[in-house]
N, C-alpha and C positions, 0 to 999 in steps of 0.2 A: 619242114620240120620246125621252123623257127617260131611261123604262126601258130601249130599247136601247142608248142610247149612254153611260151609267152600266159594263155589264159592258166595251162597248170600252176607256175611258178606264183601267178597275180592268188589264184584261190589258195595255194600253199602258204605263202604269206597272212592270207584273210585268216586261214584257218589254224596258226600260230598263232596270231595276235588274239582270237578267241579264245583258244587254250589258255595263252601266258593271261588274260583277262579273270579267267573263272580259275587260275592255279590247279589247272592239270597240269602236273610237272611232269609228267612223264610225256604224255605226247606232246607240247610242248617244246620236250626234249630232241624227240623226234624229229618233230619235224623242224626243228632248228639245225642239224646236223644234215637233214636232206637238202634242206636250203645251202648250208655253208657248203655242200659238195659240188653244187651247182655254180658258186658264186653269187648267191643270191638272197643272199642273209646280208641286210642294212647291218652296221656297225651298235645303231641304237638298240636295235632289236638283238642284237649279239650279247652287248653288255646287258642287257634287261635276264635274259635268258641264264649267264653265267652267273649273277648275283644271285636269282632264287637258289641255282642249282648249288652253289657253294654256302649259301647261307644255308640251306637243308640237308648239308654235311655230305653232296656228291662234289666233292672241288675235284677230285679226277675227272668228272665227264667234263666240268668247266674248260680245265686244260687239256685235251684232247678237243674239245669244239674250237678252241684258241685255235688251235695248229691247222683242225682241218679248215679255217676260215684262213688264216694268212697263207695255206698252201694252195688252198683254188682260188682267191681272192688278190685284185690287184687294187690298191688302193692308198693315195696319197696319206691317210692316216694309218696306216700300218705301224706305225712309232707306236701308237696309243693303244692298241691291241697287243703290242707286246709288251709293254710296260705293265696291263693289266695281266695278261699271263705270268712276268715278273713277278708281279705281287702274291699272286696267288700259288705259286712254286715256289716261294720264300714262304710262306703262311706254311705251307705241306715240310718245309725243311729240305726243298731241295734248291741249295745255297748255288750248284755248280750250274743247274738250269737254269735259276733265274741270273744268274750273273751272266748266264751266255743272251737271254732276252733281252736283257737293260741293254747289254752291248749294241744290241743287234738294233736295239730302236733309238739308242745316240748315233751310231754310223748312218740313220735312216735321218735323223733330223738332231744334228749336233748341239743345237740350241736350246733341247728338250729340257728347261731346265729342273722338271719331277723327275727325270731319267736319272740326271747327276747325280740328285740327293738323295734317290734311293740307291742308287749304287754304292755311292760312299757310307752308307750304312751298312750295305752285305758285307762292302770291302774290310771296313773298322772289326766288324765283327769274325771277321775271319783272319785279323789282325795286319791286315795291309793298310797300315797305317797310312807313310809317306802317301798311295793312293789316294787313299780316303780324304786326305787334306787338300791333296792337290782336284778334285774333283770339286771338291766345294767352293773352293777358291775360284774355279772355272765360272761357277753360280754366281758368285762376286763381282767377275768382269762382264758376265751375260746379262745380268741382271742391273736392273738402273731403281735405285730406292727411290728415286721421282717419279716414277712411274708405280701406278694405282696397283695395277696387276703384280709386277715384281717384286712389290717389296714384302712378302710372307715371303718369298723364295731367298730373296737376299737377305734377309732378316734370320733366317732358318738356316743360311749356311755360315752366316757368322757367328751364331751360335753353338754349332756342331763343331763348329774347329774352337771354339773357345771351350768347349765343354771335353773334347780330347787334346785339345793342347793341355789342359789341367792335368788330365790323367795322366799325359806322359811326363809332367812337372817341367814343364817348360811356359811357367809361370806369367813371366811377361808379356809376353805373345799371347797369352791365355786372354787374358787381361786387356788387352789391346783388341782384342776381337768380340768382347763383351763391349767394350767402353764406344768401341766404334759401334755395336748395335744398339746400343742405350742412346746416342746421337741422334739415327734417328729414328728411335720411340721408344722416348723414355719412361714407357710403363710396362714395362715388362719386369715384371714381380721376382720371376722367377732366373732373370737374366743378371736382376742389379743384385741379388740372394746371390750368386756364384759371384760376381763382381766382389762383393762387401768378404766375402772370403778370400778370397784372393789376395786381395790385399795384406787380411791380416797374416796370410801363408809367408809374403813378399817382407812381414815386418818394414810396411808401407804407410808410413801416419802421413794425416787423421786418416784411417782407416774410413770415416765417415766425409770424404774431400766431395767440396762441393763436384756438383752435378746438374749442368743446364737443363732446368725441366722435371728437376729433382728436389723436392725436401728434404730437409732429415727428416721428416718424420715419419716419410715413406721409406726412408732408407732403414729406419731403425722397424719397422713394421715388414720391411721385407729380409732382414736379420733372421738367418737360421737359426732353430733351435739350437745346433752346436756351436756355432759361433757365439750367439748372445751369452753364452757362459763364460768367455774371455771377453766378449763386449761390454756385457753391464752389471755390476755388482748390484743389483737391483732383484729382489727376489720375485716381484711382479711381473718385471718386462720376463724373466726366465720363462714365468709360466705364459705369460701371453705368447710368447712364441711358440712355446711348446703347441699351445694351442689352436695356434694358426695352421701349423704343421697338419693337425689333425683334423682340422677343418678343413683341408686344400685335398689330402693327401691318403688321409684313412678310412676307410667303407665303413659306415654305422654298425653298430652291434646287430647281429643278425640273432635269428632263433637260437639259443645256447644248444653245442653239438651235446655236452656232457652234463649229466644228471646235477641240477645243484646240489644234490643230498650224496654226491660221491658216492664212491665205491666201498665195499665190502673185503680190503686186501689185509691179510695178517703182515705183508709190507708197503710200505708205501713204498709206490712209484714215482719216485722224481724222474719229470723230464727236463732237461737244458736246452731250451733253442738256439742255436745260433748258425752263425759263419763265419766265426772267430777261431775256431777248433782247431787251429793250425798256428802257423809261427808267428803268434800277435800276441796284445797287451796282455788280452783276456786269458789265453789259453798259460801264460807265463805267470799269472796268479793263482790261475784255477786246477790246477793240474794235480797237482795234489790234493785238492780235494775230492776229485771224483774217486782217485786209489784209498781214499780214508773213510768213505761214506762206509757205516757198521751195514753189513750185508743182512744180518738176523734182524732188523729194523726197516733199510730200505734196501728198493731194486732203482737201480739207475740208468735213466736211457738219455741216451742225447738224439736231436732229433736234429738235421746237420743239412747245412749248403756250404758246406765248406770247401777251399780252396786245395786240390791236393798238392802241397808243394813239397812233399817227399823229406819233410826233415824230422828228424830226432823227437822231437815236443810232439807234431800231431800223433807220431805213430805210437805216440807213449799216453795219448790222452788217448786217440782209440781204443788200445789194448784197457786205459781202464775201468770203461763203460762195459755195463752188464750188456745192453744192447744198442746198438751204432746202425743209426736206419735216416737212410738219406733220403731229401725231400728234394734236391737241389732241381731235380725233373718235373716235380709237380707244382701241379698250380694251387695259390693259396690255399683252395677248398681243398683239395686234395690232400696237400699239406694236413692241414686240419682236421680232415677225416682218417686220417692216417693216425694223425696223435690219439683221435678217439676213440680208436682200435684196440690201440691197447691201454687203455683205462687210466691214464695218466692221473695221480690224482692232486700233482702240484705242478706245475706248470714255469719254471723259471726261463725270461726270458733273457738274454746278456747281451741282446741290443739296445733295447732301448730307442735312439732318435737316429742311432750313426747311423755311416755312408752301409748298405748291402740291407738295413731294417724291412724286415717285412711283418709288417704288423694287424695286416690282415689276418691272418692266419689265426691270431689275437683276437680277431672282432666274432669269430666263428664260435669263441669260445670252449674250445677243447678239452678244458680239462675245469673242473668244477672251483679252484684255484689256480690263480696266476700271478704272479707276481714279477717284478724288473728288479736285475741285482748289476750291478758293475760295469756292465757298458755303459751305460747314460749317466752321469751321475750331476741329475739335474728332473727335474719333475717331466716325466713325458705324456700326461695330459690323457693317457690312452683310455677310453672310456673301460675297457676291458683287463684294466689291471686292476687287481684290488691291494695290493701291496708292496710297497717299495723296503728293502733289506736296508738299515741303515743302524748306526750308535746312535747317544744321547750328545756325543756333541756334533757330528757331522750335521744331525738334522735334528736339532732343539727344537722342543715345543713350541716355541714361537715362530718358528718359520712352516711348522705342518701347514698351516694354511693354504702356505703357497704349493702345495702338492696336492693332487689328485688322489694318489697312492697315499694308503694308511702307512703312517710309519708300522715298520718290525725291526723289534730294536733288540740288537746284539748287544750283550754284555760289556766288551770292552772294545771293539771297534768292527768298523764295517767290511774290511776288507780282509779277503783269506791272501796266503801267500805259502807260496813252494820253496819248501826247507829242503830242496835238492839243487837246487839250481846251484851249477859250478862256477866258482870265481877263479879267473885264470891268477898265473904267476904276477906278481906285482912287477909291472914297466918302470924304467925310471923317468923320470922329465924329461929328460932327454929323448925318448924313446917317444914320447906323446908330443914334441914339439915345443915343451916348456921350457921357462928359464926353472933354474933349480933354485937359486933367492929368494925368489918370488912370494908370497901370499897367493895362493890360488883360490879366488873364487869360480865354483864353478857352477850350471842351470844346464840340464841336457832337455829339456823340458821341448815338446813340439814348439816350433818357431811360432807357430798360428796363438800361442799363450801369453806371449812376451808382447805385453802393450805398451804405450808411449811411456805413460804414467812408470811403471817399472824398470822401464828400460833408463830413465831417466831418474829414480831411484838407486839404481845398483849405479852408475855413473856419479851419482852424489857418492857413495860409498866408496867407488873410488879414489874419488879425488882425497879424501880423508884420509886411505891408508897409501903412502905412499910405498912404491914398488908392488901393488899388488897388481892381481892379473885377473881376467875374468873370459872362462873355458866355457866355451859353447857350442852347441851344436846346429848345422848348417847346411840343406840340402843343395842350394841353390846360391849359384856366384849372386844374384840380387841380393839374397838375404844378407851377404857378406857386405853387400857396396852400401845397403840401407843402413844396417847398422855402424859402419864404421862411418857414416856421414852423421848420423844420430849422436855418433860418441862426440866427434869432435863439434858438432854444435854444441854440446855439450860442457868444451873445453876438455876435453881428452882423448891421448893420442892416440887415435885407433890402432895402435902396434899392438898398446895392449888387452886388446881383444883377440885369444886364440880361437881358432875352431877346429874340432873334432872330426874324423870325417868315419864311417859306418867301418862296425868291425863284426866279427862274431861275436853270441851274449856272454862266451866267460873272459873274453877278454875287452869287450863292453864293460863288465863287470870290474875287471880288475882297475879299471881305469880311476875308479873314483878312488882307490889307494892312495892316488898319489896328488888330491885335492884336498883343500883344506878345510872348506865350507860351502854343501850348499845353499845356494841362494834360491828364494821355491819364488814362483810365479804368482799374480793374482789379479783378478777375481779366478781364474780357473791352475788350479794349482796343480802343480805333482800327483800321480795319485800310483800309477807303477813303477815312475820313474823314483816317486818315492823312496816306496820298497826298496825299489832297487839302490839307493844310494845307500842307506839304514842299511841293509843286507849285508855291505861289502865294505861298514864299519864309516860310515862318513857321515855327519852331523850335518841335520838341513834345517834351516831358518825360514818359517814362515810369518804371513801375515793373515790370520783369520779373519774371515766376511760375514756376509751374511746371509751367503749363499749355500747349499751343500757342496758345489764344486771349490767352493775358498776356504771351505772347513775340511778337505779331504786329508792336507797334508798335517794338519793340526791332530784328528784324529789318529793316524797313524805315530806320532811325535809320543802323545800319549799313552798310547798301548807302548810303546817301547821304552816309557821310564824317564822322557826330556821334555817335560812341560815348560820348562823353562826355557824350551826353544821356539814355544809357542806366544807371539806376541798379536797385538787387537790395532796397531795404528801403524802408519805407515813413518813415524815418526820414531816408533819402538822398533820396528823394524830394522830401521837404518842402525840405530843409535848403538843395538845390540849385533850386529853385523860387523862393528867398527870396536868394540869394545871387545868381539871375540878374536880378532885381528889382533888386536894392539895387546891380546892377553893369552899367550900360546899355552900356560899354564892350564889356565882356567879348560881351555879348550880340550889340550892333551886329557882332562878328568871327564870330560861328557865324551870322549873315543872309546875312552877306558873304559867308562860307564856301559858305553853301547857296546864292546865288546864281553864286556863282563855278562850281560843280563842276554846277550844274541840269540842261544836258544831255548833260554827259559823266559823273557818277557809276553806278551801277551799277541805282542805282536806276530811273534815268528812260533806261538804255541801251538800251530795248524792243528793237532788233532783236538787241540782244546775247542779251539774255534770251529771244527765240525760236528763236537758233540752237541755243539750251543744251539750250532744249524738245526741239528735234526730235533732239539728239542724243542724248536719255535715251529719248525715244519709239522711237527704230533698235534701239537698247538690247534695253528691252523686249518689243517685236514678236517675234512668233512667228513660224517660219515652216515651212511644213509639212517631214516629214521628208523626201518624198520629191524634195525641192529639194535635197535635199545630194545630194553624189555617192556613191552606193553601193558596194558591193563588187562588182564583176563579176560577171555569171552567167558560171555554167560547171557540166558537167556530171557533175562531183566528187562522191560521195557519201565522209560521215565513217564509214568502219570503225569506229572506234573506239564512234562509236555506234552504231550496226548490230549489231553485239555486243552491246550492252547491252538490245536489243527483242527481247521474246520473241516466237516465232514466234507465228503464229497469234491474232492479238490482237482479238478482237472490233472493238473500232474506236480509230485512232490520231489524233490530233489534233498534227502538227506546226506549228508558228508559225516564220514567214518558213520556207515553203518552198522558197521558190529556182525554180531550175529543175525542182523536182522528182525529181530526183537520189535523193535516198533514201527516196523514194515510193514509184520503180522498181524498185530494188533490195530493198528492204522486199517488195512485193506479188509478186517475182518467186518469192520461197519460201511465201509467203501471200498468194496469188491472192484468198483468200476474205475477206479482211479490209479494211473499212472503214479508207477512208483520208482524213483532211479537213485540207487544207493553206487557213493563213490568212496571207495575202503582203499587203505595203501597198503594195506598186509595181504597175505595172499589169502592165509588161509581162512582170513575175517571175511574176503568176498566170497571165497570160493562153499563160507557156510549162510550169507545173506542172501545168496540166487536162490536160494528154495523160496523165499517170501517177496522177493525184488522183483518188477517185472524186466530190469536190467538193474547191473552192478558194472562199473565203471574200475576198473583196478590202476591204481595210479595216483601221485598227487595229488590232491584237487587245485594247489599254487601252479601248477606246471602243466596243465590241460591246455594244449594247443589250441589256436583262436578257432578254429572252422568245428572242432569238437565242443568245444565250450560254447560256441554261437548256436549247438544243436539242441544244449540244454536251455534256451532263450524260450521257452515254453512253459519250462515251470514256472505253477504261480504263489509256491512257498517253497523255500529252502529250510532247511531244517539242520541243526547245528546241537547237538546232543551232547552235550562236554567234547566237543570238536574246538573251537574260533583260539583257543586258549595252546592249541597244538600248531599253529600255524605262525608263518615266520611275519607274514606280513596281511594279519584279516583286514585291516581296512582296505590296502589296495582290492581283497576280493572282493570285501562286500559294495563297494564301488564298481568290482568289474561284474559284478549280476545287476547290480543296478543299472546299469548303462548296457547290458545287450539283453535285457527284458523285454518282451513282445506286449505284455499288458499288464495288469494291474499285479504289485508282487506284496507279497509278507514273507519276514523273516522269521523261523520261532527257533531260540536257543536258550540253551542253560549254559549256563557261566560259574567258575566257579568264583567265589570270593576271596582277594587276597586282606581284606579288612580283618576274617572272620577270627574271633580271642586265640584261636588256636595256633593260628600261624602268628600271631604276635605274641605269645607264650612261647613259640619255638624260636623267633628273632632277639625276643629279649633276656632270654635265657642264654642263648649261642648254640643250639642246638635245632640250627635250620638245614637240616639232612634231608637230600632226595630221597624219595620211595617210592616202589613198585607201583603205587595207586593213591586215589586221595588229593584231597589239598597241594601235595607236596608232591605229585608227581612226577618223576624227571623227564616225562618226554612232554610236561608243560613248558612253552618257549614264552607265550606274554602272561600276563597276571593282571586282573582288573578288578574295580571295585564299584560299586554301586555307581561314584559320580564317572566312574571312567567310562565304563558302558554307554552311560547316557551321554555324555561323549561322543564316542566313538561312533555308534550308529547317528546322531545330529552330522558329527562331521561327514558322513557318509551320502547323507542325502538321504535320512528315514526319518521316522517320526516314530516312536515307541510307543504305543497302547497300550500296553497292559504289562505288568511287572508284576510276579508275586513271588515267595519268596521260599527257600527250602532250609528247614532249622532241624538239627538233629540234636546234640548236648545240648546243655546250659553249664557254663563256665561256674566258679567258685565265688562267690561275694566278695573274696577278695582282687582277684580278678580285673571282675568287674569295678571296682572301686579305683585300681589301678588303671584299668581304661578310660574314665573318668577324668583321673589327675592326670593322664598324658594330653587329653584332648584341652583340658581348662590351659596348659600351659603351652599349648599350641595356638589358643585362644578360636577353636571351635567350639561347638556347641555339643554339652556333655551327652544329654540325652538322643542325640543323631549318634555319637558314639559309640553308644553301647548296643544302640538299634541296630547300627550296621553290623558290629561286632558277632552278631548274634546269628548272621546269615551266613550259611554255608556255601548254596546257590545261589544265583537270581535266572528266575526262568523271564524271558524275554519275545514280547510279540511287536515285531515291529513293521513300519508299512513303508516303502517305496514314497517318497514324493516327485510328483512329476512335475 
């Protein structure tokens, strides 16, 4: 028996390796599963066979050939056959399988150290924390960094325990476990990026502490975007990082899912992205305005990967969304195809750069406007946003630059805020831990904000007022030991540094009752904690930057009526910090103040502040073209251009062909020629197919590349009062140029914005759209004789032939008038009035190769 079945299994194998060769995957399959039953499927050939089969989306047959080969199969690697069925039963989602594999192939060869570190990632994620660390740790001791091969593994598990020791804010240890992988190899970008945060969490200066093997300049270059907004008052490095982000991190803008020219809704569709929608910054400012949006204007959908933590705020933000549609299962594209579903036609995202961002979803382009509001408040570089929400001071003209995103600029300030939120009963000092003598300075402000620079500021202020006290807030006993070693370098006695420790938000709230002054953070300032101080009647001093995150407390200071709290140096800062101290008078009138004006300022006028929204969001909405009123059909063909189409033209490509009109007249002298009219109205193509040999319905800016590579055959395009309707003709006429097969001409008529008519209606003040004409509203550019010739040079054409379409003759006075404008522009009068005169300019132009 033995000798026969020796040559079957040797030809079984041959005829496997042939298959898996020519990607027969099915017999292939076969006879890979005949072989594993026998014992006689090589390991090589195993893994070759489950990688097609799970790459070709059969990962069951993968894991059933896993099983039936480790259960006929005896074999010293057996570890490595289950570690790949591990992976492949974690990929499928089944967590309790593959936990039982991993096991099953450490007990087989304990030193497995890819066994470890996948294990401790099923473990972490099924929250077997304690586990998870202690497995990687395991890595640490098995593993020898001087050794070639070990050290991605040791490297890899000392960063998985530094990357969840963060998470569980066990800071130090976090830190320790980066610093020791940064030892040895200190380029890891993305390791020394959580290092440099860490620190500033630990209120650990210099936050930027040398590092063998390290620059600053790599340090400052591998600076998170969130970070660099408390690191560098520098409005550049902000966006550089921002930038970096999205270089490392974010997937290019893919083919846009949603129509640029939007939708057709008698409401607009605001959508809200986030995963903030629960008991967080975001949802504790925004919450009210999803209940205030006017319904007879918008519909509102939030599109959500939110956190359900069961409390009060999310279940009050879900109930006030029209529609609540969770993405938290789907994958980016998914995501995004999902938003495009239902016709989104503004797109709000409240991420921005933070921790849970998914900004891919962004790059798909979902909704024909997007814009970044209140999460990030700092430039997020995102190729796919077109708009950042912001006021006139947070983000002054001079710093636009440094943003990617167009400023939209609110009335009186950029942030909304919820006139519901409850303040508890006022505690006394005693009740918070305070002396009741005291001067309380207080900053509840995230620790990761409070830089040396500051922290060494409020410490001068200090020492000025004596008996004062300075209330902070504190997750972590390092934060506590850092700063009170900070103070008394400082020369002060760390006694008087109290810390706060987490309570609920209305008795969060009540707390600032019973403080005097707060003290705001910078370069990255207050910005909910703000509100929240202002809310519950407490006066807060900042110092404005020149950043939007050091302008955010500034701008809120002014919507509520205390400019005067708003100071530019850090010098005016102290000075008036110490002078409100030393003057309870003065101070007890800006309380008053802020109680006086609480819910009539501007700040806390939430439905004010929503109306503003939706009138900037009408604003910006898009709305398709073929909603405006068009030009009449009618059955008019342009002479003028008919004349300039040489007969017999292999094949014409007109845009906005009309009715068709000079389809017919065209093909009537050349019958034989290809004719392809591309119309965006329906009912313009659906009357040009009678004379078109095709009619293309759609855009012609938005003609996908493999369709628009199909019209690379035409050898004239034709542009009939079209170029003048489009958002951007030069990029077209560049994109016929560059997928042209051979030699091309362009013929169009243009209309003239020189011509006396329209400068009799601008200099009058009676420059009104109209149905048709010169002045038509669904005209987007306007061009004149020199622009044209222009336009087509910058293009890469050469113009041939120009003639010209004149219908009135203007009044001598007029004309006279047109004259004196040109002499005292110091043109030439008689070019003046020549142009003046032209209605059209019909245009032949030719392709340079």
């Amino acid at each position: 028996m033995t000798t026969n079945s020796e040559p079957t299994q040797q030809a079984q194998l041959q005829a496997f390796t042939v298959a898996l060769h020519r990607n027969d995957l099915a017999l292939s399959a076969e006879l890979a599963r005949s072989l594993a039953a026998r014992g006689a499927l090589p390991i090589a050939e195993l893994f070759a066979i489950t990688q097609q089969l799970t790459q070709a989306g059969q990962a069951a047959q993968s894991i059933a050939l896993f099983r039936q080969w480790l259960e006929h199969t005896q074999s010293p690697v057996a570890y490595a056959v289950l570690f790949n069925l591990a992976v492949t039963l974690s990929n499928e989602k089944d967590d309790a399988g593959a936990e039982a594999a991993y096991r099953r192939a450490l007990e087989l060869k304990p030193t497995f150290l890819e066994g470890h570190l996948n294990l401790g990632t099923l473990l972490e994620r099924k929250g077997e924390v304690v586990e998870a660390l202690s497995l990687w740790n395991q890595v640490t001791v098995l593993a020898s960094p001087a050794v070639e091969a070990d050290r991605p593994f040791y490297l890899q598990a000392l960063n998985n325990m530094g990357r969840l020791l963060e998470l569980k804010k066990q800071l130090p240890e976090a830190e320790d476990m980066m610093a020791r992988s940064l030892r040895v190899d200190p380029h890891q970008g993305k390791v020394l990026t959580h290092l440099i945060h860490l620190r500033q969490k630990q209120c650990k200066w210099p936050v930027y502490a040398p590092l063998e093997g390290v620059s600053l300049q790599e340090m400052v270059d591998n600076t998170s975007a969130l970070a660099m907004l408390s690191a560098s008052a520098d409005p550049a490095q902000q966006l550089a990082a921002a930038r970096r982000f999205v270089a490392e991190k974010v997937m290019p803008p893919t083919t846009p899912l949603a129509p640029a020219d939007g939708y057709a809704h008698q409401r607009l569709r605001i959508g809200y992205l986030s995963s903030d929608l629960q008991a967080h910054a975001v949802s504790i400012l925004t919450a009210e305005l999803y209940e205030l949006h006017d319904r007879s204007k918008v519909e509102v959908y939030a599109f959500s990967w939110s956190h359900e933590d069961g409390t009060p705020l999310r279940a009050r933000v879900v109930q006030a969304m029209d529609h609540y549609i969770r993405i938290g299962a789907m994958s980016d594209e998914e995501a995004a195809r999902c938003i495009r579903s239902h016709e989104i036609d503004i797109l709000v995202d409240l991420h921005g750069l933070t921790l849970g961002t998914r900004p891919d979803i962004l790059s798909w382009r979902p909704a024909p406007v997007q814009l970044t509001y209140l999460g990030f408040p700092g430039p997020t570089a995102l190729p796919c946003i077109d708009y950042v929400l912001a006021d006139e001071f947070v983000l002054p003209p001079e710093l636009a630059p440094y943003f990617t995103e167009k400023p939209l600029y609110l009335p009186h300030t950029f942030q909304i805020n919820d006139r519901q939120r409850a303040i508890g009963p006022r505690p006394s000092r005693a009740d918070c831990g305070l002396p009741d003598d005291a001067f309380v300075f207080c900053s509840f402000n995230n620790n990761f904000k409070i830089t040396e620079e500051v922290f060494a500021s409020w410490m001068r202020i200090l020492a000025q007022v004596p008996g004062s006290v300075l209330w902070l807030v504190a997750d972590h006993e390092a934060v506590r030991s850092n700063l009170a070693a900070a103070a008394a370098a400082q020369g002060i006695d760390p006694a008087r540094l109290y810390f706060a420790g987490r309570v609920g938000p209305a008795e969060y709230l009540a707390r600032y009752q019973v403080a005097d002054l707060f003290l705001d953070t910078a370069p990255f300032n207050a910005g909910t904690t703000a509100s929240d101080a202002l809310w519950a009647g407490l006066p807060l001093l900042t110092c404005a930057g020149r950043t939007f995150s050091a302008r955010m407390a500034g701008s809120l200071l002014l919507a509520a009526g205390l400019p005067e709290l708003v100071t530019h140096t850090p010098q005016d800062y102290e000075a008036t910090a110490v002078a409100l101290a030393r003057d309870p008078a003065r101070l007890a009138v800006l309380k008053q103040r802020l109680a006086d004006n609480r819910l009539s300022c501007p700040l806390f006028d939430s439905p004010r502040f929503v109306r503003d929204l939706e009138t900037l969001f009408e604003r910006i909405a898009v709305q398709p073209i073929e909603d405006m009123k068009q030009t009449a059909l009618n059955n008019i063909h342009n002479v003028d251009v008919l004349r300039m189409m040489r007969p017999n033209l292999k094949r014409v490509v007109e845009v906005g062909s009309s009715s068709g009109a000079l389809a017919l007249a065209y093909r009537q002298t050349s019958p034989n020629s290809e004719y392809v009219g591309i119309e965006i109205v329906k009912e313009y193509a659906d009357a040009s197919r009678q004379h078109c040999t095709e009619v293309i319905l759609g855009n012609v800016e938005h003609i996908p590349d493999e369709q628009f590579k199909g019209l690379a055959s035409g050898d004239c395009w034709v542009f009939a009062d079209a170029l003048e309707h489009l958002y951007d003709p030069w990029k077209l006429l560049k994109r016929i140029r560059l997928n042209a097969e051979g030699p091309l001409e362009i013929v169009a008529c243009i209309p003239n914005v020189q011509h006396w008519g329209i400068q009799s209606c601008i200099n009058s003040g009676n420059f009104l759209y109209q149905d048709s004409g010169l002045l038509d509203r669904t005209h987007i550019r306007w061009f004149t004789r020199v622009s044209i010739l222009h336009m087509f040079q910058s293009c890469g054409y050469q113009v041939t032939d120009m003639t010209v379409r004149r219908f009135h003759q203007p009044a001598e006075a007029t004309i006279a008038a047109i004259r004196q404008m040109a002499v005292a522009g110091g043109a030439d009068p008689d070019q003046a009035v020549e142009d003046a005169m032209v209605f059209q300019y019909v245009v032949k132009a030719v392709a340079l190769t």
